[in-house]
N, C-alpha and C positions, 0 to 999 in steps of 0.2 A: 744749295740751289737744286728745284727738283728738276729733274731729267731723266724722262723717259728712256733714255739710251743704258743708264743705270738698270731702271727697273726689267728691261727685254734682255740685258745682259746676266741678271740675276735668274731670272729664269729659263733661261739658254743652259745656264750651267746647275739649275736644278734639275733641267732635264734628262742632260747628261751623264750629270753624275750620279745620281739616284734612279739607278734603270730599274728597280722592283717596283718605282711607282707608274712603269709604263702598265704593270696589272691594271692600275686603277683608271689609267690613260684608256685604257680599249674599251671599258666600259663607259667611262664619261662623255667618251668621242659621241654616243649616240644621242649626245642631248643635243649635239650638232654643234661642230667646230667650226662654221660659218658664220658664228654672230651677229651681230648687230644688221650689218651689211647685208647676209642673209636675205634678212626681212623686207629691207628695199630692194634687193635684186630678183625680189620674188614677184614682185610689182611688172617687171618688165616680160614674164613669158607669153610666150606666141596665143595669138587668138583671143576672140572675143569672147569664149567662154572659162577663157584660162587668164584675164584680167583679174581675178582674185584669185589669191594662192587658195589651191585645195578645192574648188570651187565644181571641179567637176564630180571629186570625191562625193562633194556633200548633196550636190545634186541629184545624186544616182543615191545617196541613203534615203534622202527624204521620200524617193519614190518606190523605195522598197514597203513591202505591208505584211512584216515579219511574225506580227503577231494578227493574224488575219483568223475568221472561222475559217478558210481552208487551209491554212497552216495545224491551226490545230486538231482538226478534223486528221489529216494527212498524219500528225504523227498519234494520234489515237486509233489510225489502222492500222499504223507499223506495228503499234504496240501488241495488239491483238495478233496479227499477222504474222509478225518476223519481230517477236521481242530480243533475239540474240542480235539482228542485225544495229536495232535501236539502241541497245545498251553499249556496242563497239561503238556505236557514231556518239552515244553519251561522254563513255570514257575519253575518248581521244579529245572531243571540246573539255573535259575537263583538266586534261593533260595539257592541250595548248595553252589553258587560260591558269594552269600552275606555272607552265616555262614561262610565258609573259611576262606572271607576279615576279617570278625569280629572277627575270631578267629586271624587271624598274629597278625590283632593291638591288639587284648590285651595282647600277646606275648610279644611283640614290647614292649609298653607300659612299662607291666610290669617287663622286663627287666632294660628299664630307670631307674624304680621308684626303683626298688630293689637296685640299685649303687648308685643312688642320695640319696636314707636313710640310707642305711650303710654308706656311707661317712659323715651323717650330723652326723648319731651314733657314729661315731669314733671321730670326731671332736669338739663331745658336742654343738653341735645344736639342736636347736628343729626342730621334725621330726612328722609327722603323716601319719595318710592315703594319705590322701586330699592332701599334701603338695609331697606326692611320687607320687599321680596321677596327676598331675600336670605337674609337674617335667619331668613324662613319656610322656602324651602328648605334651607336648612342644619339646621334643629332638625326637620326635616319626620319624621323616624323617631323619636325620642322622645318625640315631639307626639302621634304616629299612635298608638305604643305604648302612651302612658298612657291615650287617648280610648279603643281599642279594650280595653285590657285592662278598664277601668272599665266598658266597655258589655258585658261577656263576665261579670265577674262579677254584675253585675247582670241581665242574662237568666239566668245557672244560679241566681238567687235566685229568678227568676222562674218559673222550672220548678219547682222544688220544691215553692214556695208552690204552685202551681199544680197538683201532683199529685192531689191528692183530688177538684179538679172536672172536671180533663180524665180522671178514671177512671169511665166511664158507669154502672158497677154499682154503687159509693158514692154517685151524683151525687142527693142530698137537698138538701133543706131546710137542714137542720143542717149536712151539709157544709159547704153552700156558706156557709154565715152564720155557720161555724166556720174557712172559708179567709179569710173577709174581716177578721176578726178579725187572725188570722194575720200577714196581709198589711197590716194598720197596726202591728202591733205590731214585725215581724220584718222587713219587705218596704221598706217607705215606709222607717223610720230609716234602714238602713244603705245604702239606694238616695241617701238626702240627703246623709249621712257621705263615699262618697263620688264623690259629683258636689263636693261638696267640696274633699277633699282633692285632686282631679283638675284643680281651678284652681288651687291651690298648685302643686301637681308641676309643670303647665306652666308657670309665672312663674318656678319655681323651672331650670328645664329651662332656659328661653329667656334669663330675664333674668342669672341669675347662672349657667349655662354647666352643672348639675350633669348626673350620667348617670342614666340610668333608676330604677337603685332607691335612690339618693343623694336625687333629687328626691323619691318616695314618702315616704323615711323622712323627710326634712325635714319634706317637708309635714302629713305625720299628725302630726309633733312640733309645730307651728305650730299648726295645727287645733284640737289636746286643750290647747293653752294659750289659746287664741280661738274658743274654738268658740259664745259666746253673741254675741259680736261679728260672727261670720260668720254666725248665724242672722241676728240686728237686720239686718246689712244685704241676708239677703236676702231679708226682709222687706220692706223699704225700695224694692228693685227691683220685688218683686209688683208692688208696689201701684202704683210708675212704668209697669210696664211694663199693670197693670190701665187704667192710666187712658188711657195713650198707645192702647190699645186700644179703647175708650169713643168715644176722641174721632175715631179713624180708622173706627169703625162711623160714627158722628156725619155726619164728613166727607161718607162714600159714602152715606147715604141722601140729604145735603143734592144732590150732583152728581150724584144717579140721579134725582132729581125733572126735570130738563128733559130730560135725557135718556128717560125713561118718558113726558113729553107728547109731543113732535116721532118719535117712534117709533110710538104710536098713531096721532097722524096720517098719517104713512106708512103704514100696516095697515089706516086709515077710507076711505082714498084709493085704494085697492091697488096702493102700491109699497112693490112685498112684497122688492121688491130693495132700494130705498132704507130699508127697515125693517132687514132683517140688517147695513147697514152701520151703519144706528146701532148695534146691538146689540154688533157685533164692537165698533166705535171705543170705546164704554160698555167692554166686558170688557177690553179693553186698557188704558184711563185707570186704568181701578181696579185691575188689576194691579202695573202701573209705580207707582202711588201706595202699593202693599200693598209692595211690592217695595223702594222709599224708605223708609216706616215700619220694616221689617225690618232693613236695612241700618244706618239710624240707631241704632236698640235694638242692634243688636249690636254696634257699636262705642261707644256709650255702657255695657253691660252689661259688655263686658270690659275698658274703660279705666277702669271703678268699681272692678274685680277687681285690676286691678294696680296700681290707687294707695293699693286696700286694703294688696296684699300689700306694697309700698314702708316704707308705713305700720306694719306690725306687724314687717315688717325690721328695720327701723330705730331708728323713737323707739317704735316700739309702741304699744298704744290700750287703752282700758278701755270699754265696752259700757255703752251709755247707761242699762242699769238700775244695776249695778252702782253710778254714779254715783250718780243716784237716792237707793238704801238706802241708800248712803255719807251723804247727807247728812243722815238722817233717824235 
């Protein structure tokens, strides 16, 4: 029988036991450990210009004019001018935009490695560091390809939905309470759909070896056969991942309480030096602990994913409603 409670206990105890993959855990967190739900609770932030997620972001891009003739005009007299100061302001955009790259691929990466070692975990393979980072660089290009291509058509969905309110001469009332609309009906679905099928592609990519659009069509075919099965569980995450949230606010007001007395007292006192180091020591604990929390959830989030996807491989499952009205 399949059962969910199986599959979250399997990976409860990958997580546990196997703490070298929380390395991969910290990177992976940043693809966002808020899933599916994520995308529809993003749907709900305050105000009428924040009715689509990101939406302020892209409003203020669109009205940047970055490559303008007085852009290049400006740095054709630094050059002239002050070419040492232009070439520091070069190098450093060129440094940020190396940390960047080096931050996706260990993303990337460790995305891979974290599917490919839960799946050898589940399977009773032997599994290590070495053998997940591997594993990760070698799928690192149709890992990258499915994440980005999935985050590409989901922003030009996001653009469109978003046309009526980034156009300042429609920008009403109606409009905008007729974009929001829009954007559950057309936006939220096939944003869910797929972040979806974008876990399949990878499992499918990594674990059983397919190529880029091989992995796609498997997994869209996977998906439209479980697709109430893939909601339930990721459902199931929300609420794990709502609660593990809960208790890590919880945690941080319980260990900011001594830390906020002995900090006053330094400031009553005035050691206003020994007060920022408590402050700093405070922002660092709770960091490293935010950072733990993260790492955890993302290697329990995606070791759920791939004992799902083993699961519906395999013996397949039926969706705990389903059972349900079956028996009624």
């Amino acid at each position: 029988m399949f059962l969910y409670r199986n599959i979250l206990s399997q990976a409860w105890k990958i997580t546990w036991r196997y703490r070298y993959l929380w390395f991969f855990g910290l990177f992976a967190a940043l693809l966002g450990n808020g899933g599916e739900m994520e995308i529809v609770l993003n749907g709900f932030d305050g105000g009428s210009s924040n009715i689509i997620p990101g939406l302020q972001s892209l409003h203020g891009l669109l009205q940047i004019d970055f490559f303008s003739v007085h852009t290049l005009d400006n740095i054709g007299q630094l050059l002239i001018n002050d070419p040492a100061t232009l070439l520091v302001s070069l190098a450093i955009f060129l440094l940020i935009i190396f940390l960047t790259a080096f931050i996706v691929w260990l993303v990337i990466i460790s995305q891979g490695a974290l599917v490919h070692n839960a799946a050898r975990v589940i399977s009773g393979k032997k599994h290590d560091f070495k053998s997940g980072l591997e594993a990760g660089m070698k799928k690192f290009w149709p890992v990258f390809g499915l994440n980005a291509t999935v985050k590409i058509i989901i922003y030009i969905l996001l653009l469109i939905v978003s046309l009526p309110v980034l156009a300042e001469t429609y920008r009403s009332t109606a409009t905008i309470s007729l974009s929001f609309v829009i954007l559950f009906l057309i936006f939220v679905p096939l944003s869910v759909v797929l972040s979806f099928v974008v876990k399949y592609a990878v499992a499918y990519a990594v674990i059983k070896g397919n190529h880029f659009i091989d992995a796609i069509r498997l997994s869209w075919r996977l998906f439209t056969r479980n697709w109430l099965v893939s909601v339930e569980m990721a459902f199931l995450l929300f609420f794990i991942n709502l609660l593990a949230g809960l208790c890590l606010l919880f945690l941080i007001f319980v260990l900011a309480i001594p830390f906020l007395f002995v900090a006053l007292v330094f400031i009553k006192s005035g050691l206003f030096f020994s007060f920022w180091a408590v402050v700093i020591l405070a922002m660092i604990l709770f960091l490293l602990i935010i950072m733990f929390v993260g790492a955890c959830l993302a290697v329990f989030q995606i070791s759920s994913w791939t004992g799902l996807f083993i699961e519906l491989t395999g013996r397949g499952g039926t969706s705990k409603l389903t059972r349900i009205f079956s028996r009624s």
